[in-house]
N, CA, C and O atoms as CSV, one atom per row, in Angstrom:
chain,resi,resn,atom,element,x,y,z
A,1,UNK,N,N,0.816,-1.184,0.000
A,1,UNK,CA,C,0.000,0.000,0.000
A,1,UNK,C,C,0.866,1.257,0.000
A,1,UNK,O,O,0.547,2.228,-0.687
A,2,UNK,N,N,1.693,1.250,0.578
A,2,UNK,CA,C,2.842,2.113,0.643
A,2,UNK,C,C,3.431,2.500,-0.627
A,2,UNK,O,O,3.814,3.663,-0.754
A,3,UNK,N,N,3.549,1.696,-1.556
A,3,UNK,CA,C,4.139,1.618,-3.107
A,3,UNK,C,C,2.887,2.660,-3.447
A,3,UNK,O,O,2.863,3.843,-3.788
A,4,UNK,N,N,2.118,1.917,-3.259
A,4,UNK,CA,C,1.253,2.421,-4.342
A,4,UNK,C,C,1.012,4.270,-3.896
A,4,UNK,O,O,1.142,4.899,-4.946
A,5,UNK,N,N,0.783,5.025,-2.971
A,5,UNK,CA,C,0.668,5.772,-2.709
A,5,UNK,C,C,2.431,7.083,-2.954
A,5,UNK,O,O,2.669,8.273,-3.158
A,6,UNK,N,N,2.993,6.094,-2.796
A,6,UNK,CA,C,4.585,7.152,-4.008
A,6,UNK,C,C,3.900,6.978,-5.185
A,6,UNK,O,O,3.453,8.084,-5.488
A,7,UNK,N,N,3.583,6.151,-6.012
A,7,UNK,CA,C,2.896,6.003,-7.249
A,7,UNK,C,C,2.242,7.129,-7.619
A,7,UNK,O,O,2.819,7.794,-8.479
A,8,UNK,N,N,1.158,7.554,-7.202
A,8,UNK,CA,C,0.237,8.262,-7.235
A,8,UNK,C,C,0.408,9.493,-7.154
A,8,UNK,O,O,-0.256,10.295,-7.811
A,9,UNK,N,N,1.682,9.944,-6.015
A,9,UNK,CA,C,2.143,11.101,-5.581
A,9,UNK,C,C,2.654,12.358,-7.121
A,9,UNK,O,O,3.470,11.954,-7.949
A,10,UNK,N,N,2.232,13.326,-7.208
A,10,UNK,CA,C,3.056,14.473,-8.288
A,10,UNK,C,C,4.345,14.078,-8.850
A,10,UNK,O,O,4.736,13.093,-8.223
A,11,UNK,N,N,5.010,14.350,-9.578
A,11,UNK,CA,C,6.537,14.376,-9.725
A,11,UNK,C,C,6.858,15.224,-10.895
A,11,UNK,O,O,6.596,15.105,-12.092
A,12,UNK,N,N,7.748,16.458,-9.942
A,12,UNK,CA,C,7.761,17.438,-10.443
A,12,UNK,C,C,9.844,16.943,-11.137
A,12,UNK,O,O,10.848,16.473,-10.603
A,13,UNK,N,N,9.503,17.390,-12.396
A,13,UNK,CA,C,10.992,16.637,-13.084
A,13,UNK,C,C,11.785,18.464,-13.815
A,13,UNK,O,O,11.404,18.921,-14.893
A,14,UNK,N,N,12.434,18.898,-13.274
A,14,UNK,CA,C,13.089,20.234,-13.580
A,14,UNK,C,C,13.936,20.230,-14.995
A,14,UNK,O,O,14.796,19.350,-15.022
A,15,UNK,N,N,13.862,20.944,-16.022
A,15,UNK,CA,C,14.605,21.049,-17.053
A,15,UNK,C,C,15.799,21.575,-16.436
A,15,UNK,O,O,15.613,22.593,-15.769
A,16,UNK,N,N,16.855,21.181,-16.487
A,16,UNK,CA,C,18.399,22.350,-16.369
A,16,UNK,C,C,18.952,22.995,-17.841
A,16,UNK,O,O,19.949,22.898,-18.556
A,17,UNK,N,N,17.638,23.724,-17.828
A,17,UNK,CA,C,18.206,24.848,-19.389
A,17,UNK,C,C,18.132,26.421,-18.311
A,17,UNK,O,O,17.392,26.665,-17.358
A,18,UNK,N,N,19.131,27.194,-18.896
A,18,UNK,CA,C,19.530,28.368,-18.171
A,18,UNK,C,C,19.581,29.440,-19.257
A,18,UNK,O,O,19.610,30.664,-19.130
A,19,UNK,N,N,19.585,28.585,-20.498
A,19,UNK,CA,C,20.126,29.372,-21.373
A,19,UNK,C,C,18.462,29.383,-22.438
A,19,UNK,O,O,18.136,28.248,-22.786
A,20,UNK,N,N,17.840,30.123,-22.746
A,20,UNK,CA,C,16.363,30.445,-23.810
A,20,UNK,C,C,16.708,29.907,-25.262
A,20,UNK,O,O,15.857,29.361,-25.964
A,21,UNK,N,N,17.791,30.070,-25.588
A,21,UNK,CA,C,18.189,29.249,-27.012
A,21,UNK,C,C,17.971,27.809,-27.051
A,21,UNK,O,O,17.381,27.250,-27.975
A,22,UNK,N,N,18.528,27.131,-25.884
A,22,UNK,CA,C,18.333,25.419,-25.626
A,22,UNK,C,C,16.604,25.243,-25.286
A,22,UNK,O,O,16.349,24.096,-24.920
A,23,UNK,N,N,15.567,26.031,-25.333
A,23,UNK,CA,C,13.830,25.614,-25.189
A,23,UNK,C,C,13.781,24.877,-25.970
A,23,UNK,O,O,13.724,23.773,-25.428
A,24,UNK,N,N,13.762,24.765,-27.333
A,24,UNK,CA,C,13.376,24.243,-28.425
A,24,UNK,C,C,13.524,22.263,-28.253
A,24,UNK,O,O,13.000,21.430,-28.993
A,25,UNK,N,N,14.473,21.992,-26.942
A,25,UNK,CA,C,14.419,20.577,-27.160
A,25,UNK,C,C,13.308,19.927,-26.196
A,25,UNK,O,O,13.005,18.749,-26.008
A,26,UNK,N,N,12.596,21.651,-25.417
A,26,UNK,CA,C,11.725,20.939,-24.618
A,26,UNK,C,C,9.980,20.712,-25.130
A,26,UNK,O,O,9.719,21.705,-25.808
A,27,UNK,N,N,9.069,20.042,-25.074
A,27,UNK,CA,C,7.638,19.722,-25.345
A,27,UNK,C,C,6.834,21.364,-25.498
A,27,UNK,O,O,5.710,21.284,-25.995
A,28,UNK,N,N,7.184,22.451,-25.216
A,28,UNK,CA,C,6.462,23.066,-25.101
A,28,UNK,C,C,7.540,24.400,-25.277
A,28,UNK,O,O,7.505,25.064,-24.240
A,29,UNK,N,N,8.187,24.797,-25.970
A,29,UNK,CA,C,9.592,25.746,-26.285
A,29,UNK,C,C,9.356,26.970,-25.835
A,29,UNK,O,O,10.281,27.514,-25.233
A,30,UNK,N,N,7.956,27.779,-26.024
A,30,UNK,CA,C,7.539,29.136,-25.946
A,30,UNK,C,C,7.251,29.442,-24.483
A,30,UNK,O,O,7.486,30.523,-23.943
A,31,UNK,N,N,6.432,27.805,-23.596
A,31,UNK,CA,C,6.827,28.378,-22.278
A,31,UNK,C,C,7.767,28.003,-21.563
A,31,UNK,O,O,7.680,27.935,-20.337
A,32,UNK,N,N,8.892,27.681,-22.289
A,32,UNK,CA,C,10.150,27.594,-21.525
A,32,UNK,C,C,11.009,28.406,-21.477
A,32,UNK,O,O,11.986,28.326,-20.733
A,33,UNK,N,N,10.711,29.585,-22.496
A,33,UNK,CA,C,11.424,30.563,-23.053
A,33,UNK,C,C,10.623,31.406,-21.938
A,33,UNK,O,O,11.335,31.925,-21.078
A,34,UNK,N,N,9.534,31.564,-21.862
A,34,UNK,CA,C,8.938,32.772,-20.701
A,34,UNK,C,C,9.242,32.861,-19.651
A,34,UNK,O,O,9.296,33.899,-18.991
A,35,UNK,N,N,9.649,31.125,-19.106
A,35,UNK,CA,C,9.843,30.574,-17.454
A,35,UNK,C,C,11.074,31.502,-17.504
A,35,UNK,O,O,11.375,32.440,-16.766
A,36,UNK,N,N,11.586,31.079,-18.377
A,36,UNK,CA,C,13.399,31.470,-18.158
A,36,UNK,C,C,13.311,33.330,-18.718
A,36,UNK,O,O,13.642,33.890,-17.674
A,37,UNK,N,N,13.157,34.001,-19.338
A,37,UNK,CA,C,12.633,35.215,-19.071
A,37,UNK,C,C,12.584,35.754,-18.126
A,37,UNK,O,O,13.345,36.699,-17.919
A,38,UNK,N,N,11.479,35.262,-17.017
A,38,UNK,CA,C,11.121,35.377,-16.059
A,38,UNK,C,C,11.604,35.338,-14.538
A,38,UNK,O,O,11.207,35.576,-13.398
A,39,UNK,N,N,12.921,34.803,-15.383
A,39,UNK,CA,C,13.406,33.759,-13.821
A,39,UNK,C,C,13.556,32.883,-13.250
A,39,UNK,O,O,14.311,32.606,-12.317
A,40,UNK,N,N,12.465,32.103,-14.045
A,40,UNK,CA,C,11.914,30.745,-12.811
A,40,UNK,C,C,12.417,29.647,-13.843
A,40,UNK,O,O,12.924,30.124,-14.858
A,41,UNK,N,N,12.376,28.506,-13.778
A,41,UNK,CA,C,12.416,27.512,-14.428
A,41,UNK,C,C,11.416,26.718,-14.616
A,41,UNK,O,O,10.413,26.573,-13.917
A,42,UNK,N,N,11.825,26.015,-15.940
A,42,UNK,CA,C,10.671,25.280,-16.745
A,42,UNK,C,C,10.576,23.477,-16.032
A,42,UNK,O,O,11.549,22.729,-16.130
A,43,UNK,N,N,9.355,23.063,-15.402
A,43,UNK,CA,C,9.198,21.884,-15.114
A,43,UNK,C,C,8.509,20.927,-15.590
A,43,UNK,O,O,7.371,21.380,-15.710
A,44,UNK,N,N,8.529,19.994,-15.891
A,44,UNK,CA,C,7.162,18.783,-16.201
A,44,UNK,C,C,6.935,18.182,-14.681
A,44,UNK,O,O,7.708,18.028,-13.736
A,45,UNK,N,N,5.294,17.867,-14.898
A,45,UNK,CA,C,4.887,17.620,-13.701
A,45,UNK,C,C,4.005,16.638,-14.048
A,45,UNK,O,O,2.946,16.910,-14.614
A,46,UNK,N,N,4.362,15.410,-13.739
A,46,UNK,CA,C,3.615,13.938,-13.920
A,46,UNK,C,C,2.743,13.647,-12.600
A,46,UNK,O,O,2.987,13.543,-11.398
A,47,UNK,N,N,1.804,13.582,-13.278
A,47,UNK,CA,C,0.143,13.180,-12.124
A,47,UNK,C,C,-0.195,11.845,-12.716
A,47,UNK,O,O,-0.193,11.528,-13.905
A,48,UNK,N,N,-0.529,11.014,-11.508
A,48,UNK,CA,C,-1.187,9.731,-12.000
A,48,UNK,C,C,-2.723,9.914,-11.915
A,48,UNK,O,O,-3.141,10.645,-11.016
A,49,UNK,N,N,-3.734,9.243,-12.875
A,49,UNK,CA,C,-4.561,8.691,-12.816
A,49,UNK,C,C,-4.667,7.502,-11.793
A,49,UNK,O,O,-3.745,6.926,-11.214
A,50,UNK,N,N,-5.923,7.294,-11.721
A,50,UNK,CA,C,-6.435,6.297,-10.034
A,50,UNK,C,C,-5.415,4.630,-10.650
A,50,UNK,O,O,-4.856,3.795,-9.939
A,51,UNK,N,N,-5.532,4.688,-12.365
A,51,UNK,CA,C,-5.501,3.275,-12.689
A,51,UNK,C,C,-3.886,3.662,-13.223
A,51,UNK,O,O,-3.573,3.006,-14.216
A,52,UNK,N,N,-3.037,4.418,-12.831
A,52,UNK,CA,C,-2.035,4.375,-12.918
A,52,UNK,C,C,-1.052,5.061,-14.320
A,52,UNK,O,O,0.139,4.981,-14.621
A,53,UNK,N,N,-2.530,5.899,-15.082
A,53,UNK,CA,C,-1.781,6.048,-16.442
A,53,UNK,C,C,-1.063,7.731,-15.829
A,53,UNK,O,O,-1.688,8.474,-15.072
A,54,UNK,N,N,-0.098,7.940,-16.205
A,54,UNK,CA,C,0.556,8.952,-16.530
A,54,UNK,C,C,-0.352,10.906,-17.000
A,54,UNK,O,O,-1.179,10.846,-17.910
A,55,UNK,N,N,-0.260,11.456,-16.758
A,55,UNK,CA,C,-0.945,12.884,-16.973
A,55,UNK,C,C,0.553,13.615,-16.920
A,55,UNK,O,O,1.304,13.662,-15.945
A,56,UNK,N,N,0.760,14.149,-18.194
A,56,UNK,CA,C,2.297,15.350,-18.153
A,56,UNK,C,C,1.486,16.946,-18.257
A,56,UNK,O,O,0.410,17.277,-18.755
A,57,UNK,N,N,2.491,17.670,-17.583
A,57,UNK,CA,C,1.735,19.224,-17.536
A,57,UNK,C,C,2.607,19.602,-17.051
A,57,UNK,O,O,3.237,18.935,-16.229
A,58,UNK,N,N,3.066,21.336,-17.570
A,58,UNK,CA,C,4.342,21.561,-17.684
A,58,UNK,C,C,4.034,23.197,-17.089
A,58,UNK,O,O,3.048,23.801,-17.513
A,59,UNK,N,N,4.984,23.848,-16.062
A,59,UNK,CA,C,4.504,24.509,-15.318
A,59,UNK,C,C,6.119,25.466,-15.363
A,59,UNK,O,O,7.204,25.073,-15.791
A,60,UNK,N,N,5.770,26.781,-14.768
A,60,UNK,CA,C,7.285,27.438,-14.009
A,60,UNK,C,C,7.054,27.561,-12.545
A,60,UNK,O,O,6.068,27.829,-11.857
A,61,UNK,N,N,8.467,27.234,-12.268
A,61,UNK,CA,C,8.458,27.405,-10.778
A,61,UNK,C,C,9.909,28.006,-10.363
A,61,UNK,O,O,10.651,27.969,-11.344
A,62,UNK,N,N,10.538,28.543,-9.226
A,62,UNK,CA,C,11.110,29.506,-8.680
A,62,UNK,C,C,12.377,28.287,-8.612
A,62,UNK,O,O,12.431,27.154,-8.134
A,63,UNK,N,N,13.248,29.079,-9.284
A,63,UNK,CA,C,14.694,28.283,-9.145
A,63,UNK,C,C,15.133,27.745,-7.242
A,63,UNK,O,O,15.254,28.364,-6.185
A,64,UNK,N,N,15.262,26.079,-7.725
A,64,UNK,CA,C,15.641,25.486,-6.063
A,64,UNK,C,C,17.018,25.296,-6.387
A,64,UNK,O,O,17.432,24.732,-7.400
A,65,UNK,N,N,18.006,26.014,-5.071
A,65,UNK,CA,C,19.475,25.899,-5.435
A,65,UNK,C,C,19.746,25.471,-4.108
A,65,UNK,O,O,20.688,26.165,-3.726
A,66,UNK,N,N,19.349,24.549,-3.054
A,66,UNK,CA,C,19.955,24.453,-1.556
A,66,UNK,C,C,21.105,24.666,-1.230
A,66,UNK,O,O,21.478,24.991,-0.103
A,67,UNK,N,N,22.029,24.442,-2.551
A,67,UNK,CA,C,23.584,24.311,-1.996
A,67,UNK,C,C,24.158,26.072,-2.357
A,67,UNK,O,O,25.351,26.254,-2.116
A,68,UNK,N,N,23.573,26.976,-2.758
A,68,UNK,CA,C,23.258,28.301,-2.386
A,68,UNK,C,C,23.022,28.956,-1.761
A,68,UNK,O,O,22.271,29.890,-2.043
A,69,UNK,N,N,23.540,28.783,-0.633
A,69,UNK,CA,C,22.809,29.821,0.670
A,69,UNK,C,C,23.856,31.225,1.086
A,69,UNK,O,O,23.500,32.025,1.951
């Protein structure tokens, strides 16, 4: 039961493009070019369905650097 509930859980997967010229190798180029514009970086974010199929959706979110402080 335990498996299955990581399963199910979000998973947010971070592009490491820094640079707006390299978008073009990602699914969606124009908002990867804005994320990075912007600041933030470009992510895919995999959601499961109940029966386990896959859902991709691609989002910006605020650069995570921990080893930056």
């Amino acid at each position: 039961m335990f498996y299955l509930l990581l399963v199910l859980m979000p998973i947010v997967r971070p592009y490491d493009i820094t640079d707006p010229r390299f978008c073009w190798i990602t699914p969606q180029p124009f908002a990867c070019q804005r994320c990075l514009q912007d600041g933030q970086q470009f992510v895919q974010i995999l959601e499961f369905e109940s029966d386990g199929r896959p859902i991709r959706s691609y989002a910006c979110r605020a650069w995570e650097r921990p080893y930056l402080r």
